[in-house]
C-alpha positions, 0 to 999 in steps of 0.5 A: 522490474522483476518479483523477488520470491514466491509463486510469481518470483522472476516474472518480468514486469512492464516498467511505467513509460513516463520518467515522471513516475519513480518506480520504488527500486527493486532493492528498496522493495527487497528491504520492504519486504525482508521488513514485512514478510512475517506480515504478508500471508493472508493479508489485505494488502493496499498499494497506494499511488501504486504505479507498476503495482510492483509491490502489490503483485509481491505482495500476492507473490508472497501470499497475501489474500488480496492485494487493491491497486490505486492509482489516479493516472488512467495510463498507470491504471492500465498497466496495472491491470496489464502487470496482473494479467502478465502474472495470472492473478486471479480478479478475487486476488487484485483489484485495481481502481483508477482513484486519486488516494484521498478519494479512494479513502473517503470512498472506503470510509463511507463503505465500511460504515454502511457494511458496520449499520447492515452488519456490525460484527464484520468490516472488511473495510480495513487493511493489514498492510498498507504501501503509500508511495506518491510523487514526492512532492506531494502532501503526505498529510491528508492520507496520513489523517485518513489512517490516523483517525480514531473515527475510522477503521482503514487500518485493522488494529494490528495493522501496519502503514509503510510509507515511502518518501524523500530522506529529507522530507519531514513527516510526523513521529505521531498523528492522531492514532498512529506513531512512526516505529521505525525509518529506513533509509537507502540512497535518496528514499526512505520507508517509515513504518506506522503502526497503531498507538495500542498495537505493540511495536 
Protein backbone atom coordinates (compact mmCIF):
# COMPACT_ATOMS: atom_id res chain seq x y z
CA UNK A 1 0.00 0.00 0.00
CA UNK A 2 0.96 3.31 -1.16
CA UNK A 3 -0.28 7.34 0.09
CA UNK A 4 -1.87 8.48 -2.99
CA UNK A 5 -0.95 12.59 -2.83
CA UNK A 6 0.42 15.01 -0.58
CA UNK A 7 3.30 15.63 1.80
CA UNK A 8 3.48 11.74 2.40
CA UNK A 9 2.54 10.81 -1.17
CA UNK A 10 4.58 7.42 -2.36
CA UNK A 11 5.50 6.40 1.06
CA UNK A 12 5.05 2.49 1.10
CA UNK A 13 3.23 0.94 4.04
CA UNK A 14 3.46 -2.20 5.84
CA UNK A 15 0.15 -4.15 4.56
CA UNK A 16 -1.56 -6.18 7.77
CA UNK A 17 0.11 -9.92 8.02
CA UNK A 18 -3.38 -11.46 8.60
CA UNK A 19 -5.67 -12.41 5.35
CA UNK A 20 -8.50 -12.02 7.85
CA UNK A 21 -8.00 -8.32 7.93
CA UNK A 22 -9.43 -6.64 4.48
CA UNK A 23 -7.41 -3.86 3.95
CA UNK A 24 -9.61 -0.83 2.13
CA UNK A 25 -8.04 -1.21 -1.66
CA UNK A 26 -5.90 1.75 -2.81
CA UNK A 27 -8.65 2.39 -5.60
CA UNK A 28 -11.32 2.59 -3.14
CA UNK A 29 -9.32 4.80 -0.95
CA UNK A 30 -8.76 7.00 -4.06
CA UNK A 31 -12.47 7.56 -4.71
CA UNK A 32 -12.80 8.12 -0.73
CA UNK A 33 -10.90 11.07 -0.91
CA UNK A 34 -11.36 12.37 -4.72
CA UNK A 35 -15.05 12.50 -2.20
CA UNK A 36 -13.85 14.22 0.80
CA UNK A 37 -10.93 16.29 -0.26
CA UNK A 38 -12.75 19.64 0.22
CA UNK A 39 -12.98 18.26 3.39
CA UNK A 40 -9.44 17.25 4.77
CA UNK A 41 -7.43 20.57 5.62
CA UNK A 42 -7.59 21.20 9.05
CA UNK A 43 -9.57 18.55 10.19
CA UNK A 44 -9.96 15.90 12.86
CA UNK A 45 -9.99 12.79 11.17
CA UNK A 46 -11.34 9.36 13.10
CA UNK A 47 -10.17 6.09 11.39
CA UNK A 48 -12.19 3.63 13.00
CA UNK A 49 -11.33 -0.26 12.96
CA UNK A 50 -8.67 1.60 11.20
CA UNK A 51 -5.95 -1.54 10.28
CA UNK A 52 -2.98 -0.45 8.40
CA UNK A 53 -4.11 3.33 9.49
CA UNK A 54 -3.81 3.68 5.59
CA UNK A 55 -6.74 6.13 5.31
CA UNK A 56 -5.76 8.18 8.30
CA UNK A 57 -2.18 8.52 7.30
CA UNK A 58 -3.96 10.10 3.78
CA UNK A 59 -5.78 11.86 5.65
CA UNK A 60 -2.77 13.73 7.52
CA UNK A 61 -1.23 13.44 4.11
CA UNK A 62 -3.59 15.49 2.62
CA UNK A 63 -3.40 17.90 5.63
CA UNK A 64 -5.79 17.11 8.31
CA UNK A 65 -4.76 18.61 11.67
CA UNK A 66 -5.11 15.31 13.64
CA UNK A 67 -5.82 12.02 12.68
CA UNK A 68 -7.03 9.04 15.82
CA UNK A 69 -6.48 5.38 14.95
CA UNK A 70 -8.63 2.66 16.58
CA UNK A 71 -8.26 -0.65 16.24
CA UNK A 72 -9.22 -3.52 19.00
CA UNK A 73 -6.26 -5.99 17.71
CA UNK A 74 -2.87 -5.28 19.81
CA UNK A 75 -1.10 -6.57 16.40
CA UNK A 76 -3.00 -4.15 14.11
CA UNK A 77 -2.41 -1.36 17.07
CA UNK A 78 1.17 -2.11 16.49
CA UNK A 79 1.40 -1.76 12.87
CA UNK A 80 -0.36 1.43 13.27
CA UNK A 81 1.96 2.97 15.08
CA UNK A 82 4.72 1.16 13.07
CA UNK A 83 3.12 2.86 9.53
CA UNK A 84 3.44 6.68 11.48
CA UNK A 85 6.75 6.10 12.34
CA UNK A 86 7.46 5.04 8.68
CA UNK A 87 6.15 8.24 7.47
CA UNK A 88 7.26 10.89 10.32
CA UNK A 89 4.26 11.80 11.88
CA UNK A 90 4.33 13.84 14.68
CA UNK A 91 2.85 12.21 18.25
CA UNK A 92 0.25 15.83 18.19
CA UNK A 93 -0.52 14.90 14.46
CA UNK A 94 -1.81 10.83 15.14
CA UNK A 95 -2.74 9.17 17.67
CA UNK A 96 -3.67 5.37 17.83
CA UNK A 97 -5.68 3.57 20.54
CA UNK A 98 -5.90 -0.30 21.11
CA UNK A 99 -9.98 -0.07 21.78
CA UNK A 100 -12.68 -2.02 20.35
CA UNK A 101 -14.98 0.84 18.54
CA UNK A 102 -18.12 1.11 20.63
CA UNK A 103 -15.75 1.15 23.61
CA UNK A 104 -13.61 3.72 22.42
CA UNK A 105 -16.94 5.76 21.57
CA UNK A 106 -18.65 5.47 24.93
CA UNK A 107 -15.10 6.43 26.07
CA UNK A 108 -15.36 9.78 23.96
CA UNK A 109 -18.88 10.45 25.19
CA UNK A 110 -17.87 10.22 28.75
CA UNK A 111 -14.73 12.91 28.02
CA UNK A 112 -16.36 15.24 26.00
CA UNK A 113 -19.28 15.95 28.97
CA UNK A 114 -16.63 16.25 31.55
CA UNK A 115 -14.61 18.87 29.04
CA UNK A 116 -18.36 20.64 28.36
CA UNK A 117 -18.96 20.77 32.84
CA UNK A 118 -15.13 22.48 33.18
CA UNK A 119 -15.64 24.25 30.40
CA UNK A 120 -18.80 24.82 28.22
CA UNK A 121 -17.55 26.92 25.54
CA UNK A 122 -15.28 24.27 24.10
CA UNK A 123 -15.48 20.62 23.12
CA UNK A 124 -13.00 18.87 21.48
CA UNK A 125 -14.68 15.54 21.68
CA UNK A 126 -16.13 15.89 18.05
CA UNK A 127 -14.64 14.76 14.66
CA UNK A 128 -14.92 16.47 11.32
CA UNK A 129 -14.41 13.21 9.26
CA UNK A 130 -14.98 9.94 10.31
CA UNK A 131 -14.04 6.42 8.56
CA UNK A 132 -15.74 3.25 9.91
CA UNK A 133 -14.53 0.09 8.13
CA UNK A 134 -15.00 -2.92 10.48
CA UNK A 135 -15.01 -6.70 9.16
CA UNK A 136 -18.11 -6.97 7.25
CA UNK A 137 -19.71 -9.35 9.23
CA UNK A 138 -20.17 -7.04 11.94
CA UNK A 139 -23.05 -5.24 13.59
CA UNK A 140 -22.78 -1.96 12.00
CA UNK A 141 -25.61 -0.32 14.48
CA UNK A 142 -24.15 0.08 17.72
CA UNK A 143 -21.45 2.53 16.12
CA UNK A 144 -24.10 4.08 13.72
CA UNK A 145 -26.19 4.83 17.16
CA UNK A 146 -23.34 6.30 18.81
CA UNK A 147 -22.97 9.15 16.01
CA UNK A 148 -26.66 9.07 15.55
CA UNK A 149 -27.53 10.19 18.93
CA UNK A 150 -29.02 13.68 19.75
CA UNK A 151 -27.43 13.42 23.40
CA UNK A 152 -23.93 13.36 21.95
CA UNK A 153 -21.59 15.49 19.89
CA UNK A 154 -19.12 12.79 18.41
CA UNK A 155 -19.80 14.43 14.90
CA UNK A 156 -19.09 18.34 14.71
CA UNK A 157 -22.42 19.75 13.15
CA UNK A 158 -21.17 19.99 9.77
CA UNK A 159 -19.30 16.93 10.02
CA UNK A 160 -19.18 14.01 8.04
CA UNK A 161 -19.33 9.78 8.45
CA UNK A 162 -18.01 7.53 5.41
CA UNK A 163 -18.62 4.33 6.03
CA UNK A 164 -17.38 1.30 4.31
CA UNK A 165 -19.30 -2.18 3.71
CA UNK A 166 -20.31 -5.01 1.79
CA UNK A 167 -22.58 -3.73 -1.47
CA UNK A 168 -25.29 -6.17 -0.42
CA UNK A 169 -25.49 -5.23 3.35
CA UNK A 170 -28.40 -3.16 4.11
CA UNK A 171 -27.90 -0.05 6.20
CA UNK A 172 -30.26 2.63 7.14
CA UNK A 173 -31.10 5.71 5.06
CA UNK A 174 -31.86 7.57 8.49
CA UNK A 175 -30.95 7.05 12.07
CA UNK A 176 -31.69 9.11 14.60
CA UNK A 177 -29.81 12.36 13.83
CA UNK A 178 -28.27 11.23 10.74
CA UNK A 179 -29.32 10.71 7.13
CA UNK A 180 -27.25 8.66 4.44
CA UNK A 181 -26.67 11.53 1.44
CA UNK A 182 -24.76 9.46 -0.79
CA UNK A 183 -23.27 5.39 -1.79
CA UNK A 184 -20.71 4.52 -3.99
CA UNK A 185 -20.10 1.34 -4.90
CA UNK A 186 -16.91 -0.58 -6.42
CA UNK A 187 -16.40 -4.16 -7.11
CA UNK A 188 -17.87 -6.17 -3.67
CA UNK A 189 -17.46 -2.81 -1.38
CA UNK A 190 -19.44 0.34 -0.73
CA UNK A 191 -18.86 3.53 0.90
CA UNK A 192 -22.16 5.46 2.35
CA UNK A 193 -21.93 8.92 3.38
CA UNK A 194 -23.70 10.09 6.54
CA UNK A 195 -24.11 13.58 7.20
CA UNK A 196 -26.31 15.67 10.10
CA UNK A 197 -30.22 16.04 9.32
CA UNK A 198 -29.73 20.11 9.76
CA UNK A 199 -26.16 19.90 7.97
CA UNK A 200 -26.77 20.69 4.29
CA UNK A 201 -26.00 18.01 1.89
Amino acid sequence: MRIIAGKYRGRKLKSPPSLEVRPTSDRLRETLFNVIAPRIEGSRFLDLCAGSGAVGIEALSRGAEHATFVDRSRKMFALIESNLKLCGVAKEEGQAVNSEATEFLRGSIRRGRRQQEQDASEDRQHWDVVFYDPPYATDYLPVLESFASQVTSLLAEDGLLVVEHHHKKALPDELGSLRRTRVLKQGDASLSFYSKLQSKV
